[in-house]
C-alpha positions in Angstrom: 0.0 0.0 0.0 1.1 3.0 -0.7 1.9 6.2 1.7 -1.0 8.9 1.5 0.1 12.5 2.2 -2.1 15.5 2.6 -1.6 18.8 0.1 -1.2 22.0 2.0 -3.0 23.7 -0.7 -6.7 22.4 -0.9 -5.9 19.8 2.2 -7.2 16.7 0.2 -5.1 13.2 0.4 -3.3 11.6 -2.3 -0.7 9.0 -2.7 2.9 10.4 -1.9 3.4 9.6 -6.0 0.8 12.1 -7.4 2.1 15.2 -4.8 5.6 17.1 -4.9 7.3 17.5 -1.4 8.9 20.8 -0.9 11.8 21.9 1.9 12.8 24.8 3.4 17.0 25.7 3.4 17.9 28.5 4.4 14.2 30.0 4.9 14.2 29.4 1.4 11.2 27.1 -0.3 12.8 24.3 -2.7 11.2 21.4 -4.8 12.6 17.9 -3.5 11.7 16.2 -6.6 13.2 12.9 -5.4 11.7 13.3 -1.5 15.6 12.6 -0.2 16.6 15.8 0.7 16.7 16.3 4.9 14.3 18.1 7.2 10.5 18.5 7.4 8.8 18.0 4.0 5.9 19.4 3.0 3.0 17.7 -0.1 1.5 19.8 -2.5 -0.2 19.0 -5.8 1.7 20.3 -9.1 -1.5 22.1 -9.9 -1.2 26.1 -9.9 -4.2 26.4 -7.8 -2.9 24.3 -4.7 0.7 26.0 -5.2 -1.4 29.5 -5.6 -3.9 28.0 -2.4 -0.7 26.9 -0.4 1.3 30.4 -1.1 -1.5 32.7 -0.1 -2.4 30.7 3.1 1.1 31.1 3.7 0.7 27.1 4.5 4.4 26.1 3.7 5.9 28.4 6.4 3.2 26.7 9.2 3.4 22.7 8.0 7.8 23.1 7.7 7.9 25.1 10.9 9.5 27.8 9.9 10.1 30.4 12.2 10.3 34.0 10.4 9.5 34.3 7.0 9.6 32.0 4.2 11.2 33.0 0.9 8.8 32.1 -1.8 9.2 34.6 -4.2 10.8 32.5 -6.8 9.1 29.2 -5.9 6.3 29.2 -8.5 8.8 29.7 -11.1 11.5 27.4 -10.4 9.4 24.4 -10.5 8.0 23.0 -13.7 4.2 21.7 -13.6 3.5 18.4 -14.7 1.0 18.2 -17.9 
């Protein structure tokens, strides 16, 4: 069976395969494409609404634990959607 994750932007479950997990270094947001990099991950769907959803309810910053803020300026753009 498969490990279901929940996306920070519209809070639905999904299998870990069908979300991207994301990373803060630095109090900078990256894509962990492969899910191997260290730290507290967070699940999101490649779909510009939940990446919009998840970036105006400032929801990275809250489910990584971030204390301060959260560079995500250049997020959106440095990750490719899927489709």
């Amino acid at each position: 069976m498969e490990p279901v994750r929940t996306c920070v932007g519209c809070r639905a479950r999904a299998s870990r395969s069908s979300l991207l997990r994301v990373v803060a270094r630095d109090n900078v947001l990256i894509a962990d494409r492969a899910a191997s990099l260290p730290g507290r991950g967070a699940w999101v769907h490649e779909t510009h609404e939940c990446m919009d959803a998840a970036l105006r309810r400032r929801a990275f910053g809250r489910a990584l634990r971030v204390s301060g803020p959260l560079d995500t300026q250049d997020f959106p753009i440095d990750h490719q959607r899927k489709g």
